[in-house]
N, CA, C and O atoms as a DFTB+ gen file, in Angstrom:
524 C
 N C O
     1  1       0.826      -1.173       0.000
     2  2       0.000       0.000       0.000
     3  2       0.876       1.244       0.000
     4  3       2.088       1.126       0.181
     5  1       0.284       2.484      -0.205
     6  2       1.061       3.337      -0.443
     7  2       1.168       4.189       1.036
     8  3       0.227       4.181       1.831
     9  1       2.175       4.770       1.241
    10  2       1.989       5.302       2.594
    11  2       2.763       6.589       2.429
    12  3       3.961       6.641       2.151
    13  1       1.861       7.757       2.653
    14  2       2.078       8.951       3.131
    15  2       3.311       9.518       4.270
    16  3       4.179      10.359       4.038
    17  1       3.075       8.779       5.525
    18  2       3.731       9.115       6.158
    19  2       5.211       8.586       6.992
    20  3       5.722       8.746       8.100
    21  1       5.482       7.953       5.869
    22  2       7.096       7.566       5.730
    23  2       7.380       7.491       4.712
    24  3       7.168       6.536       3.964
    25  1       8.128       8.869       4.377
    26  2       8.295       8.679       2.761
    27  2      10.117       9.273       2.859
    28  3      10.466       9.879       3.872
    29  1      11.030       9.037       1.832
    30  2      12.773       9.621       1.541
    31  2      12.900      10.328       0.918
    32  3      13.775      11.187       1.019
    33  1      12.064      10.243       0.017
    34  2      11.840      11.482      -1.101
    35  2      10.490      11.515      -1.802
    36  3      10.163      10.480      -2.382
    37  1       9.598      12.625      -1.837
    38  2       8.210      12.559      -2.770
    39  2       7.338      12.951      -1.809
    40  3       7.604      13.716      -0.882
    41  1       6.185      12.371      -2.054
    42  2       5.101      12.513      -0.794
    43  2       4.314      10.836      -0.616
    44  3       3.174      10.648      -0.190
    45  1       4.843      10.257      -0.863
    46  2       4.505       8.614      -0.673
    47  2       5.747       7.557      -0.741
    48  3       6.638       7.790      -1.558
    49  1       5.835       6.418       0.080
    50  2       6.520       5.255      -0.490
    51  2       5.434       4.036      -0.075
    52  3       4.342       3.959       0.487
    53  1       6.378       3.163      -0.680
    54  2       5.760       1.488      -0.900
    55  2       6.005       0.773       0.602
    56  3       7.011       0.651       1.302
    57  1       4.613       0.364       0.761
    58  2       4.875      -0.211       2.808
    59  2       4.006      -1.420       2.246
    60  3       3.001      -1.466       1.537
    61  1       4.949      -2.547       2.962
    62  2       4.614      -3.991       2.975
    63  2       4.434      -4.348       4.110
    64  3       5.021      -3.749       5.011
    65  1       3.793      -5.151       4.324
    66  2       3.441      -5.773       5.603
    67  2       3.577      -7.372       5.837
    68  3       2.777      -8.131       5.290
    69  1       4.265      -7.693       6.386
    70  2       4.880      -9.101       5.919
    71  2       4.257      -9.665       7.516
    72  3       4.115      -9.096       8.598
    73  1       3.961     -11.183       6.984
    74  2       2.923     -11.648       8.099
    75  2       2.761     -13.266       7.627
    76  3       1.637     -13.760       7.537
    77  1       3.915     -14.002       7.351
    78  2       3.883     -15.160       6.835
    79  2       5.221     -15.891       5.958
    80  3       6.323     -15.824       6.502
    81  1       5.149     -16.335       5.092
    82  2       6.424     -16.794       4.087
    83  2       6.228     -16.359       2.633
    84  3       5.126     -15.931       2.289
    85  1       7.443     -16.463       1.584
    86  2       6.962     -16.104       0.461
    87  2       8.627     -15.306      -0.440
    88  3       9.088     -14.268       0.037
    89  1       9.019     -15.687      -1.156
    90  2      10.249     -15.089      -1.750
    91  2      10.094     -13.868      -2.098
    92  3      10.757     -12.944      -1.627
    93  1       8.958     -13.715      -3.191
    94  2       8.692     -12.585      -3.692
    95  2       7.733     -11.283      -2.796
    96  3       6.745     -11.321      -2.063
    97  1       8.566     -10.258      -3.279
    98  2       7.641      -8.915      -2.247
    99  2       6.323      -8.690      -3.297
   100  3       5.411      -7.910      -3.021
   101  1       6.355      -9.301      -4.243
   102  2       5.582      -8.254      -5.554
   103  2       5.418      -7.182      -6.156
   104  3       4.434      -6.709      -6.724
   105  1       6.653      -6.741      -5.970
   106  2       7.542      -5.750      -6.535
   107  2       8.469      -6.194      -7.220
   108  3       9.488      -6.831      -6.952
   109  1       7.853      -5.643      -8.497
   110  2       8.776      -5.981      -9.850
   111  2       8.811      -4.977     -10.838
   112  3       7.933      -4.114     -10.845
   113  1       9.663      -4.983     -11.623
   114  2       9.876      -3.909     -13.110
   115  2      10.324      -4.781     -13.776
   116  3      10.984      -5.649     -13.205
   117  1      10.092      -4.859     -15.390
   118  2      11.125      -5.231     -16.453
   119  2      11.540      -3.382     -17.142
   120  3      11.012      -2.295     -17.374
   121  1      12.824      -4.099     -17.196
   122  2      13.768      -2.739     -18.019
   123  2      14.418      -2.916     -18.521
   124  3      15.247      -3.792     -18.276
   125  1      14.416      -2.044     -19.711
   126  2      15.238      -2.492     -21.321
   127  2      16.605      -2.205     -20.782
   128  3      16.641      -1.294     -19.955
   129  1      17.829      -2.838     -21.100
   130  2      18.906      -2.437     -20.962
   131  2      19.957      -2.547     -22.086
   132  3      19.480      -3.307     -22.928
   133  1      21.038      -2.171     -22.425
   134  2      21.990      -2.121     -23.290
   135  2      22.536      -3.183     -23.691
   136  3      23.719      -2.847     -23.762
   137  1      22.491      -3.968     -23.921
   138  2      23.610      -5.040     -24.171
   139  2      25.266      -4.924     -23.549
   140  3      25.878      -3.965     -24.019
   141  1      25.980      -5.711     -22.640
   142  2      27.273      -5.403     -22.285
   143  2      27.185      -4.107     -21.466
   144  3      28.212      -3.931     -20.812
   145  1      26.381      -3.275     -21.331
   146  2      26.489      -1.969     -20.203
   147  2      26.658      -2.855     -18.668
   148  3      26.369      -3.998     -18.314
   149  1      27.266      -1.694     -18.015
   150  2      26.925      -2.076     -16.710
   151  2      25.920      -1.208     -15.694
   152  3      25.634      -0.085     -16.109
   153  1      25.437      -1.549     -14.595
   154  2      24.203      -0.763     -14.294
   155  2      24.385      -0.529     -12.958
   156  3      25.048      -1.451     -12.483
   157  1      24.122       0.207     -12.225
   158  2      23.987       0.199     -10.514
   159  2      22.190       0.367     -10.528
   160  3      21.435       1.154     -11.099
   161  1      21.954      -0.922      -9.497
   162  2      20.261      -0.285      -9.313
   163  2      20.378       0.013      -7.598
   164  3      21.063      -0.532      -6.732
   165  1      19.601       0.884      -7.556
   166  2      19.857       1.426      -5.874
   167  2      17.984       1.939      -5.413
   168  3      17.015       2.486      -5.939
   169  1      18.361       1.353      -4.196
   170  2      16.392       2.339      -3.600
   171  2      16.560       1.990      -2.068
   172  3      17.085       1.091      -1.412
   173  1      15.891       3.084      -1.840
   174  2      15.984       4.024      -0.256
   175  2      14.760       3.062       0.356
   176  3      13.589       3.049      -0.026
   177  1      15.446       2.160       1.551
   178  2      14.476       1.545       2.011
   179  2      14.576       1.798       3.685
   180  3      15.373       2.614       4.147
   181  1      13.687       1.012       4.513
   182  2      13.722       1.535       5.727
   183  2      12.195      -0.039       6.484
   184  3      11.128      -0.494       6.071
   185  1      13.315      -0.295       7.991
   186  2      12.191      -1.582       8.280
   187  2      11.594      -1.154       9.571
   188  3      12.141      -0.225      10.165
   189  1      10.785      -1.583       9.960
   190  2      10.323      -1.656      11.675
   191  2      10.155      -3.111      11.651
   192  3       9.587      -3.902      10.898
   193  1      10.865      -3.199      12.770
   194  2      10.525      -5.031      13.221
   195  2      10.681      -6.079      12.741
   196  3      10.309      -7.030      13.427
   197  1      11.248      -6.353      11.469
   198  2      11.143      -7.033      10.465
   199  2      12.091      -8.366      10.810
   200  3      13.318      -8.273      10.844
   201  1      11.344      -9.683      11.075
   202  2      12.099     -10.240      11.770
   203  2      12.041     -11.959      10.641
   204  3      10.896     -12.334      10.390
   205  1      12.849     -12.573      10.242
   206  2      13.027     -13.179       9.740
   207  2      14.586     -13.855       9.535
   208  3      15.584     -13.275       9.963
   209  1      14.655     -15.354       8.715
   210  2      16.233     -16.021       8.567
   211  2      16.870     -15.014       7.439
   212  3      17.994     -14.541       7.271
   213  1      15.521     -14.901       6.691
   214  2      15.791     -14.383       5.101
   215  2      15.517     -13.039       4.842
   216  3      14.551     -12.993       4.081
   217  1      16.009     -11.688       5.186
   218  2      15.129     -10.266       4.590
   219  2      15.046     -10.421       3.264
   220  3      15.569     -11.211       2.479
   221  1      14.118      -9.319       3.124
   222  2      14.087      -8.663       1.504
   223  2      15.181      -8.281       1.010
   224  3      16.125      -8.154       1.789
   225  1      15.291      -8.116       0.204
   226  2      16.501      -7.353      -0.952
   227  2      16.344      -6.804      -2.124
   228  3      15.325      -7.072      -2.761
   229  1      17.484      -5.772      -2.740
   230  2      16.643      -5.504      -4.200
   231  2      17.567      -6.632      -4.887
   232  3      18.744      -6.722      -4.539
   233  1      17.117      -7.354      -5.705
   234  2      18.028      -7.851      -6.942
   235  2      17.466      -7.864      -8.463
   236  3      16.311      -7.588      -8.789
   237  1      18.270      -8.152      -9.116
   238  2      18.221      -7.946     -10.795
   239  2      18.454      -9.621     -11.398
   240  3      19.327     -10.403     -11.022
   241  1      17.586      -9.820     -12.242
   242  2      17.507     -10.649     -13.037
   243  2      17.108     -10.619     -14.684
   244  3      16.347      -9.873     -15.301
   245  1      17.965     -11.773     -15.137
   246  2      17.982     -11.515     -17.057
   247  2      16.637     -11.772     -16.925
   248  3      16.202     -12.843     -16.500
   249  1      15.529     -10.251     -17.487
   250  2      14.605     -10.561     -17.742
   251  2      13.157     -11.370     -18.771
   252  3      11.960     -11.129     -18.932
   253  1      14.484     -12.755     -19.439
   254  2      13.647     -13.989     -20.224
   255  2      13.959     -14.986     -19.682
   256  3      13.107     -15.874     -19.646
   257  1      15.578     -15.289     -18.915
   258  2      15.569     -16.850     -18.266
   259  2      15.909     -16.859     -17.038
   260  3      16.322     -17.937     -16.611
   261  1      15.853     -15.790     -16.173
   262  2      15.409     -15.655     -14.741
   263  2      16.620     -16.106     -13.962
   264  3      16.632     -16.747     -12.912
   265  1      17.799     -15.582     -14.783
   266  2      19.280     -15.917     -13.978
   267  2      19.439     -14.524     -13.350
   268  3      19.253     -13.457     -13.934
   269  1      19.805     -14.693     -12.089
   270  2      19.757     -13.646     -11.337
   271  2      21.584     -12.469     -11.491
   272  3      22.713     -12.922     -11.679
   273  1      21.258     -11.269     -11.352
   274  2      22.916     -10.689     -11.843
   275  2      23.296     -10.111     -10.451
   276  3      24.414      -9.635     -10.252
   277  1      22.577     -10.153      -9.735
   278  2      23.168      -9.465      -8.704
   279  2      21.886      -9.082      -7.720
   280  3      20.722      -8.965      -8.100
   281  1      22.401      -8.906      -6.296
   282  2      21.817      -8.454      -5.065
   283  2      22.019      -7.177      -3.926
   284  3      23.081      -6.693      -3.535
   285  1      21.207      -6.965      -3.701
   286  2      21.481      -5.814      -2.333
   287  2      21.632      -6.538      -1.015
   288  3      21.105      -7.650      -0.993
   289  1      22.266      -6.124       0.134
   290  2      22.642      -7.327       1.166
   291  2      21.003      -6.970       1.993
   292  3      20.515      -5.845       2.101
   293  1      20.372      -8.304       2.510
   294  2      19.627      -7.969       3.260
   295  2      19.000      -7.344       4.236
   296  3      19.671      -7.075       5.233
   297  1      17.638      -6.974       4.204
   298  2      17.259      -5.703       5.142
   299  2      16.463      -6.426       6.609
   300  3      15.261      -6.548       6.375
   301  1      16.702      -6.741       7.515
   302  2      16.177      -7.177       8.564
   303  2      15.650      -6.009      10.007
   304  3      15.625      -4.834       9.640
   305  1      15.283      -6.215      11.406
   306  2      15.240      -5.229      12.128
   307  2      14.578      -4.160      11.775
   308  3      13.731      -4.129      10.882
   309  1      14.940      -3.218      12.469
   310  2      14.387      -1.578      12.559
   311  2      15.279      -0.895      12.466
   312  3      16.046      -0.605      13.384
   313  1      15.349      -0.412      11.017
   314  2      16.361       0.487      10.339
   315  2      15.680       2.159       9.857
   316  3      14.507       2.389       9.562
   317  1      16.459       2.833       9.885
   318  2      16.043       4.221       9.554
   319  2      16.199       4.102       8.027
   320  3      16.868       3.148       7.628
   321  1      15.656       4.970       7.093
   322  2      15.930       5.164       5.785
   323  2      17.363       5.109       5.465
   324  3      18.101       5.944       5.988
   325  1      17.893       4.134       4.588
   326  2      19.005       4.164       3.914
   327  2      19.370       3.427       2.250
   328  3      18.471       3.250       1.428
   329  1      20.184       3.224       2.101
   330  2      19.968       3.122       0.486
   331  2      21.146       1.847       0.082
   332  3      22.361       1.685       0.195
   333  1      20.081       1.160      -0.398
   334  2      20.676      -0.374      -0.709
   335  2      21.111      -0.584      -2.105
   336  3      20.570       0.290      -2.782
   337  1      21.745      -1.247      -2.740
   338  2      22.268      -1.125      -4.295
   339  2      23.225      -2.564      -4.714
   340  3      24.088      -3.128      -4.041
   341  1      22.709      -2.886      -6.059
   342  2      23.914      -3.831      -6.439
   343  2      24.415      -3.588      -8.070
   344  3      23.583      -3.111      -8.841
   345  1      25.366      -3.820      -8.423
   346  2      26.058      -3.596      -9.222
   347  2      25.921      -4.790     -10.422
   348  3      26.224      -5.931     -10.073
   349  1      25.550      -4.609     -11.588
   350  2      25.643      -5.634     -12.443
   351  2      26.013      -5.187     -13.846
   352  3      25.902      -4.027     -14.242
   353  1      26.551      -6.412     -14.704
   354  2      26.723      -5.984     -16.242
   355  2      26.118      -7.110     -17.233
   356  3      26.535      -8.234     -17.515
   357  1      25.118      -6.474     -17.605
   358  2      23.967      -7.470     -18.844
   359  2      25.051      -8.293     -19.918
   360  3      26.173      -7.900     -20.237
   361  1      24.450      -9.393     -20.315
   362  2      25.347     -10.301     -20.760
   363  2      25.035      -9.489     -22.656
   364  3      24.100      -8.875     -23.170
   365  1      26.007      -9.822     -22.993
   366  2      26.022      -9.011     -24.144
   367  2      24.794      -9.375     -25.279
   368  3      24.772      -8.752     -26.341
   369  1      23.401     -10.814     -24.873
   370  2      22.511     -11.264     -25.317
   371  2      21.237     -10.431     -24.743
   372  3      20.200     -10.487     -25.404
   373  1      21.260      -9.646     -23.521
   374  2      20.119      -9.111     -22.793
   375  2      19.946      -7.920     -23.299
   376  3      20.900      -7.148     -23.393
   377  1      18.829      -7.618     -23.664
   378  2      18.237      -5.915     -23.444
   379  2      17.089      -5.983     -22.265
   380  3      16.272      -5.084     -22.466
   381  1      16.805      -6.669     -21.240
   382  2      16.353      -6.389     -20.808
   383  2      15.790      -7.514     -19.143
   384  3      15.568      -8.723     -19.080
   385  1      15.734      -6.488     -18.095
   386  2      16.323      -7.003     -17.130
   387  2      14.852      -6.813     -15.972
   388  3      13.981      -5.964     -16.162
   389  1      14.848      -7.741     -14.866
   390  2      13.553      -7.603     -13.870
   391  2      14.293      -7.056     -12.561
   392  3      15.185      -7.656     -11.962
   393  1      13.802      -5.906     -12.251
   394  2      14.436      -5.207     -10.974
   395  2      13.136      -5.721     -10.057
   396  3      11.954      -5.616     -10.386
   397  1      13.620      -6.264      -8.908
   398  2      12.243      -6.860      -7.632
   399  2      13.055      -6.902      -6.588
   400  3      14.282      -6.979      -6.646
   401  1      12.270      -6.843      -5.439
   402  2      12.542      -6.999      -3.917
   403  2      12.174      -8.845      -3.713
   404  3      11.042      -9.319      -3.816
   405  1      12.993      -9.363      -3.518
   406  2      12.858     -10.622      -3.264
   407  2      13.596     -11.234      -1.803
   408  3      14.350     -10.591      -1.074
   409  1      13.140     -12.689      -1.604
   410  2      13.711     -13.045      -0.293
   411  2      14.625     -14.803      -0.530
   412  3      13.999     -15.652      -1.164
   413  1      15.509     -15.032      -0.189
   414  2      16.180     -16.377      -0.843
   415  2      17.180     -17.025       0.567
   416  3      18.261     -16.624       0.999
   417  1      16.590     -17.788       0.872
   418  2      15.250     -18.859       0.010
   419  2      14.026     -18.407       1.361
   420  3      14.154     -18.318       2.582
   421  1      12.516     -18.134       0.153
   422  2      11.468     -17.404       0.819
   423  2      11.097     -18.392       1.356
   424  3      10.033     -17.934       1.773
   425  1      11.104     -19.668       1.786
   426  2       9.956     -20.351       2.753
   427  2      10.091     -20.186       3.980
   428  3       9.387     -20.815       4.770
   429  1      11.228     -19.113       4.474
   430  2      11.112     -18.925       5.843
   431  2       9.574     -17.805       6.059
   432  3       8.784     -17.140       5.389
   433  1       9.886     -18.208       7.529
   434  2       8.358     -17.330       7.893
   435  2       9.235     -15.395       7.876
   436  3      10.419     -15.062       7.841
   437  1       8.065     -14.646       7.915
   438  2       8.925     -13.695       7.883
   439  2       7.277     -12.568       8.683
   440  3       6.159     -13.053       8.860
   441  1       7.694     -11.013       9.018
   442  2       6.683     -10.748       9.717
   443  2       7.482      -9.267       9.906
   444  3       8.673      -9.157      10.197
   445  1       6.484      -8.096       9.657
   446  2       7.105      -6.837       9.950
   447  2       6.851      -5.598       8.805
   448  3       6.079      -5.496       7.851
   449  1       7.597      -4.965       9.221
   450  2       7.008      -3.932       7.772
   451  2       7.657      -3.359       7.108
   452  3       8.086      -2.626       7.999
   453  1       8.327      -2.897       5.940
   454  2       9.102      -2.597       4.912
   455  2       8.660      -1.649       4.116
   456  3       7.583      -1.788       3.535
   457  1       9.486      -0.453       3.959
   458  2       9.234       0.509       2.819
   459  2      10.442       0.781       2.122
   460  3      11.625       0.751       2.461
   461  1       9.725       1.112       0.838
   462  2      10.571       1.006      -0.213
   463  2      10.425       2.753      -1.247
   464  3       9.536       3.421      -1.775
   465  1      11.349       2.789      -1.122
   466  2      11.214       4.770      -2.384
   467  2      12.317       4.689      -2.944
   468  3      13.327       4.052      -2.642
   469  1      11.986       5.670      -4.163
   470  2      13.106       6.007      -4.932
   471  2      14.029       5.025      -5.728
   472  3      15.249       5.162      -5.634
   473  1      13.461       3.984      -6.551
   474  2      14.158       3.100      -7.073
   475  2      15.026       3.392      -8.016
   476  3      14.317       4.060      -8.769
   477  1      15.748       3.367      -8.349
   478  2      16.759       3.537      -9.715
   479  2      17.439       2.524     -10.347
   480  3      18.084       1.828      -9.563
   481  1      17.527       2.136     -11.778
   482  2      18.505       1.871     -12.445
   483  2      19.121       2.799     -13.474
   484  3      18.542       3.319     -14.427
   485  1      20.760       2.952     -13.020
   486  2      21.453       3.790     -13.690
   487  2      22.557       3.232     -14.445
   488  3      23.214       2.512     -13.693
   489  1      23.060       3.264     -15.671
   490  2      23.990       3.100     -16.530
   491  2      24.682       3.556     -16.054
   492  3      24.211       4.554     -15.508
   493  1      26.216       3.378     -15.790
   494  2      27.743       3.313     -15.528
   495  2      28.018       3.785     -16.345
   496  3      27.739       3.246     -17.416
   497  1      28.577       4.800     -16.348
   498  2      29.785       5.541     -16.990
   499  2      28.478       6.426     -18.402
   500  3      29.050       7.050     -19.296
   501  1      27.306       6.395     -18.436
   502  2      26.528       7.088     -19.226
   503  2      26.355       8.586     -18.964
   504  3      26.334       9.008     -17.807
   505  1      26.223       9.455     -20.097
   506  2      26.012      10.774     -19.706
   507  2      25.178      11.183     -19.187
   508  3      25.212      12.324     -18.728
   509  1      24.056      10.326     -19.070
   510  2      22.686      10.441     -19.306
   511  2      22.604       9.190     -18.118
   512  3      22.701       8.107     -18.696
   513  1      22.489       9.062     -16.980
   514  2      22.528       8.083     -15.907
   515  2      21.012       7.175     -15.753
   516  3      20.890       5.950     -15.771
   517  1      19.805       8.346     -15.580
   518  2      18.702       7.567     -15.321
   519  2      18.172       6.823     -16.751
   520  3      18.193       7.211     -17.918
   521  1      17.798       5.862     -16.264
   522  2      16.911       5.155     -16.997
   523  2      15.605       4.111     -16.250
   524  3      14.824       3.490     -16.971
């Protein structure tokens, strides 16, 4: 749901409420990417209570055969807003990639609440960064 009153930047972010098991947050994007570029994806997250084996994370995957390129280190506890990121470079066959908050391996139980703002994927070394 969207929530007003914890937001990093804007006037809203993304608040989950976790209350069970499950890998996926359901938060996802597909995004076209360059062939051979490399990318930083980064987003301002923040937990209360969030108690689990496994947190959320952001990671990136080739978005047709679901090989994963990289991760953000997990978000557990009660953290203030800060900004998570992983670094990847598309295989010179990809244009296009799935940015999601996921949990590995999700069958742990998990319980607490999570917000998420300001997502980015940015091209490395581009003049032109956002995309």
């Amino acid at each position: 749901m969207l929530d007003s009153t914890q937001t990093h930047r804007g006037s809203e972010s993304l608040l989950i409420t976790y209350s069970g098991s499950g890998d996926d947050a359901g938060i996802w994007q597909y995004v076209p990417v360059t062939p051979g570029a490399s990318y930083v994806a980064s987003a301002w997250v923040r937990s209360e209570e969030l108690e689990s084996a496994d947190g959320p994370r952001l990671a990136i995957y080739d978005g047709y055969k679901n090989i994963e390129y990289g991760h953000s280190e997990e978000i557990l506890g009660t953290t203030s807003w800060h900004r998570v990121e992983t670094t990847f470079t598309a295989a010179r066959d990809v244009m296009l990639v799935l940015v999601r908050f996921s949990r590995k391996p999700g069958n742990t139980r998990i319980r607490g609440q999570f917000w998420v703002d300001d997502v980015r994927l940015s091209q490395l070394g581009s003049a032109n960064p956002e995309q």
